[in-house]
C-alpha atoms as one frame of an Amber mdcrd trajectory, in Angstrom:
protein
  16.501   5.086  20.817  13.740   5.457  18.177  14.484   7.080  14.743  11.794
   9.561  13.514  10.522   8.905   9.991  10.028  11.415   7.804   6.552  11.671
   5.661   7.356  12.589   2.012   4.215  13.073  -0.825   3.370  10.034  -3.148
   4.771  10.250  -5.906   4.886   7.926  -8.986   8.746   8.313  -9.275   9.414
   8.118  -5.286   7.389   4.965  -4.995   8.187   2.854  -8.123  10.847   0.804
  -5.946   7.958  -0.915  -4.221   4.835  -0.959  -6.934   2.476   1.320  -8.670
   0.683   4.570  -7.513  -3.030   4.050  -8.594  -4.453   7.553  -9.711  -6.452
   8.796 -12.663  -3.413   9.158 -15.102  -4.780  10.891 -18.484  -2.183   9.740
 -20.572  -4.307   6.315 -20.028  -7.783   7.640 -19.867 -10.050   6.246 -22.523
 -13.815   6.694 -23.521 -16.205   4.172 -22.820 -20.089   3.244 -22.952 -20.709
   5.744 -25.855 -18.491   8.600 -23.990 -20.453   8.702 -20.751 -17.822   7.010
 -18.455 -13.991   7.827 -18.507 -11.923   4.517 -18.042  -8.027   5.069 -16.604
  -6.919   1.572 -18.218  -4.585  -0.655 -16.365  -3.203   1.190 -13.577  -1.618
  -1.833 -12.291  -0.754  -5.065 -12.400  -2.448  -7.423  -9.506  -0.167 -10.787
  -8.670  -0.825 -13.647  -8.033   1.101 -17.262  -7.966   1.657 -20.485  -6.176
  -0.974 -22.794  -5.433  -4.508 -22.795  -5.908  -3.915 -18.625  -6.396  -6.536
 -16.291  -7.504  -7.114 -12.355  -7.470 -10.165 -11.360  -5.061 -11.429  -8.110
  -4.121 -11.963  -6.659  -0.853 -13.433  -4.115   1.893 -11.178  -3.256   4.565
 -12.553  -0.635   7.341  -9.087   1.086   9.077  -9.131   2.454  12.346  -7.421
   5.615  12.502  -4.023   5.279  14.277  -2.722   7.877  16.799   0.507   9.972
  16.753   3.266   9.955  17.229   3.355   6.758  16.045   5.787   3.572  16.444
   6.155   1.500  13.400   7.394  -1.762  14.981   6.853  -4.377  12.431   6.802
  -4.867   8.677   5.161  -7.670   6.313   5.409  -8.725   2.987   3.432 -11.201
   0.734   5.701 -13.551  -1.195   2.839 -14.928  -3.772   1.020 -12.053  -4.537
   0.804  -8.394  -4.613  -1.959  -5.869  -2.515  -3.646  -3.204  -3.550  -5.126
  -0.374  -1.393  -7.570   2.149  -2.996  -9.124   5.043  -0.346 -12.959   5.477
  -0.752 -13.518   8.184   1.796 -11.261  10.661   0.195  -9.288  10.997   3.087
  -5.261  11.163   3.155  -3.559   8.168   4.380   0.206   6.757   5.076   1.996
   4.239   3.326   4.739   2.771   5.082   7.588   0.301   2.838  11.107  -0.764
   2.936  13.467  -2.058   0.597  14.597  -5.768   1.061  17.931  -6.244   2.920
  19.046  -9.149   3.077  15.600 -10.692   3.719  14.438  -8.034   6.132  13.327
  -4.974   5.673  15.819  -1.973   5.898  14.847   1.470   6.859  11.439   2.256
   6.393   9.954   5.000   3.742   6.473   6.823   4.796   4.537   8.353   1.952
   1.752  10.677   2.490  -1.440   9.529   0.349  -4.033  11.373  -1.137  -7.352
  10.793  -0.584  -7.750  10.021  -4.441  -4.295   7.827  -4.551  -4.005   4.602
  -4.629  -1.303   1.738  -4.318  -0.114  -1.650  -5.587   2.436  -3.229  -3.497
   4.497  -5.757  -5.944   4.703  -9.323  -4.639   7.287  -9.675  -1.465   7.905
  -5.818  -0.822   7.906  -5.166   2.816   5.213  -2.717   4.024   3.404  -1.294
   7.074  -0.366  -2.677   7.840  -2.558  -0.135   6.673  -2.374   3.527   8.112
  -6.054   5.639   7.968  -5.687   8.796   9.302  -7.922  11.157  11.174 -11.274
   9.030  10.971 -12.364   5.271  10.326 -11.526   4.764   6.511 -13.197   2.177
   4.371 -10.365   0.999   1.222 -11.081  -1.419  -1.780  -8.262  -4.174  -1.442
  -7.103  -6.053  -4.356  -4.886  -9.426  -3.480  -4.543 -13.079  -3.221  -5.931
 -16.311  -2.315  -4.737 -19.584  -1.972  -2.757 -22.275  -0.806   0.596 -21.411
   1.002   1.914 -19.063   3.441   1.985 -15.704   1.936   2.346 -13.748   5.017
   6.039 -13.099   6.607   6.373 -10.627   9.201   9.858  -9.246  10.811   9.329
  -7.119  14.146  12.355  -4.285  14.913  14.106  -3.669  17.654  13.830  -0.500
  18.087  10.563   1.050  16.513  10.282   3.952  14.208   8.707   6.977  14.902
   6.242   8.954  12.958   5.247  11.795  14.243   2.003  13.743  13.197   1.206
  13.901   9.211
């Protein structure tokens, strides 16, 4: 029988297990360009290692999922981390798991703003991207190179999530 998920808000705190929340943060807000242009300075940390690995940048368009919805598989990237950054202002889910035993264990859905970011660390198991409501277009930061950096585990029983 499927377990239902709870969604919980993003927080900084509740999400530090599996990377960084990418948001403008004051505390690291700085001038720039003779004060026209607010810079929040190094929000995270990309990743990247193994062979022939470098940092690129990407577009990703998400189709918007329907609910309830069954979370049957997780991923993780072992040689670099992944970034996800909205661009339509529209909420999102994020969907991660702490490690057990080289699987993921139960999985942890975070509700998104539409001005919040994330930074999954290198190997932290996570859900394929979740857009909500309408196609959503996100700036992806992550890794290139040789190697497999894709490992995927598929449950036996999904988890449910019913509507954000």
């Amino acid at each position: 029988m499927a377990e239902t998920l709870t969604i919980r808000p993003l927080t900084r705190e509740a999400f530090a297990p599996f990377g960084t929340v990418i948001e403008a943060d004051p505390a690291t807000m700085r001038h720039i360009n003779g004060g026209t242009t607010e810079r929040y300075h190094a929000l995270a940390e990309a990743e990247a290692t193994g062979e022939d690995a470098k940092v690129i940048i990407n577009l990703f368009r998400g189709s918007p999922r329907a609910f309830p919805y069954a979370i049957d598989m997780m991923e993780r990237h072992p040689f670099g981390s992944q970034s996800f950054s909205p661009l339509d202002d529209r909420p999102w889910l994020v969907v991660v798991a702490e490690d057990e035993s080289g699987r993921p264990g139960r999985p942890q859905v975070f509700r998104a703003g539409g001005r919040q970011g994330i930074n999954y660390r290198r190997n932290v198991w996570h859900h394929p991207l979740i857009a909500v409501g309408a196609v959503s277009d996100f700036l992806v930061v992550d890794r290139l190179g040789g190697g497999v950096n894709l490992e995927e585990h598929f449950f036996d029983t999904p988890f449910i999530i019913e509507k954000p």
